[in-house]
C-alpha positions in Angstrom: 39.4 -32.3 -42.1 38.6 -28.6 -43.1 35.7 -27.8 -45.0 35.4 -26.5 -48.6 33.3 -23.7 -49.5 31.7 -24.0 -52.7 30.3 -20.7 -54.0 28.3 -19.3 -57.1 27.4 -16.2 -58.5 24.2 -17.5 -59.8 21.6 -20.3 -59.4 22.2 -20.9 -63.4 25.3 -22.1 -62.2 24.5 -25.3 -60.2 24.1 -27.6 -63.0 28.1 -27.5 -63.5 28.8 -26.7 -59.6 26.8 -30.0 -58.8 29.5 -32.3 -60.5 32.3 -30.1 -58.1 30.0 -31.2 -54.6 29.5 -34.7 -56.2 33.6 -34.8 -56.4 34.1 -34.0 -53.2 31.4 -36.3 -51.8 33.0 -38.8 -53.7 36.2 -37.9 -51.6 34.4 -37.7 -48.4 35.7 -34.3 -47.9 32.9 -31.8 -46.5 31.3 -28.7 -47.6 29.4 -26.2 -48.3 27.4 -24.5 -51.3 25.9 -21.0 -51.2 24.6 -18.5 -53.8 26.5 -15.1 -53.8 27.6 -12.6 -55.6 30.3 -10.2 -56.1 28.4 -7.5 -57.5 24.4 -8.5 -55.8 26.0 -8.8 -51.9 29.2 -7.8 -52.0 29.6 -7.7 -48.4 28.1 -11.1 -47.6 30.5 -12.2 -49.9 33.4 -10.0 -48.1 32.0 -11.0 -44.4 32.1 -15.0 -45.5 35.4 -14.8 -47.0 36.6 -12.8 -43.8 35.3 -15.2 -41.8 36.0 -18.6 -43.6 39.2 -19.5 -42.1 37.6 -19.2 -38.8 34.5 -20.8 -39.6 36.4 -24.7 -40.6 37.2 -23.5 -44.4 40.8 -24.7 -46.3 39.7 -24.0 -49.6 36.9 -22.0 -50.9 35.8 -22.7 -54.9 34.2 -19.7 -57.1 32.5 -20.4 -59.8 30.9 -16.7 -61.6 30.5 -16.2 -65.4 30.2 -12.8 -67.5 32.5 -10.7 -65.3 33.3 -13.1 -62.9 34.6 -10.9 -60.2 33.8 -13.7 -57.3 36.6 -15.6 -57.0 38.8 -12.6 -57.2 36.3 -10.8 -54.5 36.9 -13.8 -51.9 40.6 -13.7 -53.0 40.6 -10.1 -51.4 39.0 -10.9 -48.5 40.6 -14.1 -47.1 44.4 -15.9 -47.4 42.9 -19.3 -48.1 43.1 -21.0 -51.4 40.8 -19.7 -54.1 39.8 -21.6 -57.1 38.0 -19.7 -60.1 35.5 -22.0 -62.2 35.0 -19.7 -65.0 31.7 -20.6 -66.3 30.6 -20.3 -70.3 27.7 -18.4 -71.0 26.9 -15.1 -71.8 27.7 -13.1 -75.3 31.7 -14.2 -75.3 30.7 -17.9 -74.2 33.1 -17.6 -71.0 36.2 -16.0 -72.6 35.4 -13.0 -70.5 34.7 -15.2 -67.1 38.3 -16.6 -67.8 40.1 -13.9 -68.2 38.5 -12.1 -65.5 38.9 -15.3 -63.1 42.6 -15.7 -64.1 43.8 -11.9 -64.6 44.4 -11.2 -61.0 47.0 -8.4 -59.2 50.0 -9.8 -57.7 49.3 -10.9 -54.2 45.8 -11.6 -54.9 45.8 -14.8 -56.5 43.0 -17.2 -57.6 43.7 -21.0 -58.9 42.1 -20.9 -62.0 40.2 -24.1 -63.7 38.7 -24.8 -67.4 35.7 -23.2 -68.3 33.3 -25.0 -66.5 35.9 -27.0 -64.9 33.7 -28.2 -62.0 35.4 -31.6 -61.3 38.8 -30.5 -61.3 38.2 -27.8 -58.9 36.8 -30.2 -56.6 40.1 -32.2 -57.6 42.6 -29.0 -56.9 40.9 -28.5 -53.9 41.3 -32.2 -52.4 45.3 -31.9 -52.9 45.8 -28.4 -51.3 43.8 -30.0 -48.2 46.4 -33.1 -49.1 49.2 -31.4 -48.1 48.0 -32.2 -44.6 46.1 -35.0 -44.8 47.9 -38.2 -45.6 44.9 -40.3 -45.6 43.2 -37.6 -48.2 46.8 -38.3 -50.3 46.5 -41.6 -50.3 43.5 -41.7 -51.4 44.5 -39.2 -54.1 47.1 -41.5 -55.3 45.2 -44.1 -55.5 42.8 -42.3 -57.6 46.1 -41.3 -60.1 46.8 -45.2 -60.3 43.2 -46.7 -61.3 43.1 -43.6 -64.0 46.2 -45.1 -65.4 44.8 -48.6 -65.4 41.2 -47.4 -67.5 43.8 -45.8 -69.9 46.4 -49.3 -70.1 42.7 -50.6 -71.2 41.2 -48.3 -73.1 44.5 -48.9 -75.0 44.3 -52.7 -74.5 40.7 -52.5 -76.1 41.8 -50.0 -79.1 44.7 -52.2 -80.2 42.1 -55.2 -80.5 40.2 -53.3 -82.8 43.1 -51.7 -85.2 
């Protein structure tokens, strides 16, 4: 199975990247995390994201506030899947890290996520390494199916109390 790289601008980050690495673990797929940052080491950033493919990588997962120029900086540095986390924080509470994250050129694009959308990157990620892994999509289906059971009884539960 390929690897996922899990990247942040920022150690202030981690505390919503952590539920992303506890989804994958959750789904057994492997990874890595790392600190980097567009604008601090832009060329460890370009010579990882040149070199991910390479180095095991399907997918690689950005997560960068305030300008939020990561995702889009690995974007132009490797064909892989990109996924922007556009994190909140700073003086427009993430509105800035989201449009940064999800206004990209054509050619260059980046999967974009919620603000702060940790767990459903990890998610995204899982079914673009899917596409080629059928025990990964059976797993993911299996997932879909025992959501839609805790909502038949969460329903089940709210009708007993109406």
């Amino acid at each position: 199975m390929k690897k996922v790289a899990v990247l942040m601008g920022s150690d202030s980050d981690w505390p919503v990247v952590r539920e992303t690495c506890a989804q994958l673990d959750a789904f057994g797929i492997p990874y890595e995390a790392h600190i980097m940052s567009a604008h601090r080491s832009p060329a460890q950033v370009a010579d990882f994201a040149g070199h991910a493919r390479k180095n095991g990588f399907g997918v690689i997962i950005c997560a960068a506030g305030m300008a939020a120029h990561l995702a889009g900086t690995v974007a132009a540095n490797t064909t892989l899947p990109v996924i922007g986390i556009p994190m909140k924080g700073g003086a427009m509470d993430g509105l800035d890290a989201l449009l940064a994250t999800v206004q990209m050129p054509s050619g260059i694009p980046v999967a974009t996520v919620a603000l702060n959308g940790a767990k459903n990157a990890a998610v995204l990620a899982a079914q673009i390494l899917a596409v080629s892994d059928d025990n990964l999509a059976a797993w993911l289906d299996a997932a879909r199916r025992d959501m839609a059971v805790q909502i038949e009884e969460k329903d089940a539960q709210l009708q007993t109390e109406i």
